[in-house]
C-alpha positions as CSV (number, residue, x, y, z in Angstrom):
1,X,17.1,22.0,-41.7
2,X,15.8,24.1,-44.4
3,X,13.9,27.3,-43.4
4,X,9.8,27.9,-44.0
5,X,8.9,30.9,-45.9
6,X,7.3,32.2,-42.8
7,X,10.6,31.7,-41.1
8,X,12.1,33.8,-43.5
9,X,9.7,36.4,-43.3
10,X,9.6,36.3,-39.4
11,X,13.1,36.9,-39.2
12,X,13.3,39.8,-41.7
13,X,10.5,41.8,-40.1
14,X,12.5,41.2,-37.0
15,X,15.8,42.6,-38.6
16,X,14.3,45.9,-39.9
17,X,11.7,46.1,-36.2
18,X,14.0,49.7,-35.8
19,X,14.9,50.1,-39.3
20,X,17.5,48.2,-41.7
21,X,19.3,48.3,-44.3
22,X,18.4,46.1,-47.6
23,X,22.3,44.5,-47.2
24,X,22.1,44.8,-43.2
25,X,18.8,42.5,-43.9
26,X,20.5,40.1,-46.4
27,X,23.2,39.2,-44.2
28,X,21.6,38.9,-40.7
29,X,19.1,36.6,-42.5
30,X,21.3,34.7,-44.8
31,X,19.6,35.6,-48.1
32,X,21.2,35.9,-51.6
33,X,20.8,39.2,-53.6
34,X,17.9,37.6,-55.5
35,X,15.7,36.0,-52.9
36,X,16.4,39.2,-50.3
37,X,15.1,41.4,-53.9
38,X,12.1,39.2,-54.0
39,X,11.5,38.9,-50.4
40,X,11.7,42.9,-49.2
41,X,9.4,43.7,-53.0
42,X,6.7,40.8,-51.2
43,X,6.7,42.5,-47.8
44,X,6.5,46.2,-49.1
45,X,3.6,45.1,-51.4
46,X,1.8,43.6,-48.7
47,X,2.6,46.5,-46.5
48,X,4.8,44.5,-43.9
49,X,7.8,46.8,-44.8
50,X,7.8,50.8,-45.6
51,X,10.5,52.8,-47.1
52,X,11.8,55.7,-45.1
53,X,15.7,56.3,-44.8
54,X,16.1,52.2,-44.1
55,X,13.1,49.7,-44.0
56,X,11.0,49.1,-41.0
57,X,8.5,47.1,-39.9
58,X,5.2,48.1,-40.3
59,X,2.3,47.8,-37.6
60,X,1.0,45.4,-40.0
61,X,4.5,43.5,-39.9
62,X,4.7,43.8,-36.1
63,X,0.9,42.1,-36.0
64,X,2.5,39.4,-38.4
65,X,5.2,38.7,-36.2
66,X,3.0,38.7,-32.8
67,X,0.7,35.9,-34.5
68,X,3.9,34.2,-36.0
69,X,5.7,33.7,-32.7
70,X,2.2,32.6,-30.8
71,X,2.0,30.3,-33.6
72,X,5.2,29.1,-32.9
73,X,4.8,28.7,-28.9
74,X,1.5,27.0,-29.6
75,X,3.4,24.1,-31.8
76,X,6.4,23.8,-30.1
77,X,4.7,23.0,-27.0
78,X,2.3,20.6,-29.1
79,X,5.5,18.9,-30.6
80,X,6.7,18.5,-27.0
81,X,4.0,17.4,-25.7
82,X,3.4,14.7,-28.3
83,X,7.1,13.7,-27.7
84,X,6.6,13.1,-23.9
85,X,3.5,11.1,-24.4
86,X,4.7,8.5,-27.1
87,X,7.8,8.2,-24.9
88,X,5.5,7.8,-21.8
């Protein structure tokens, strides 16, 4: 199944949480050169990322990912849900 933007950015912000490299990033999430380029310049514009010695999360970015993963409790359950009452 292909991954959602917001996947992708979920996952990278998670990566660099206590710092990370830009390859360390592209591997762990599975990224070409290109779209990990495009990706980390999108996050550091919109303050998600920082430059120090390695990238890190910003508090912004940790906010992101809090709402993110509440996001994806919240639907997960409804998707479950809605699976056990069309069954029922």
């Amino acid at each position: 199944m292909k991954r959602s933007f917001f996947e992708i950015i979920a996952e990278i912000l998670r990566v660099a949480k206590n710092g990370a490299k830009k390859t360390r990033i592209m591997y762990s999430c599975n990224l070409s050169f290109h779209m990990n380029k495009n990706l980390i310049a999108y996050l550091l514009e919109n303050d998600l990322l920082k430059i120090g010695n390695s990238l890190h999360t910003t508090d912004k970015g940790l906010e992101f990912l809090r709402i993110y993963q509440t996001l994806e409790l919240l639907l997960d359950t409804k998707v479950q849900t809605g699976i056990k009452n069309r069954e029922g």
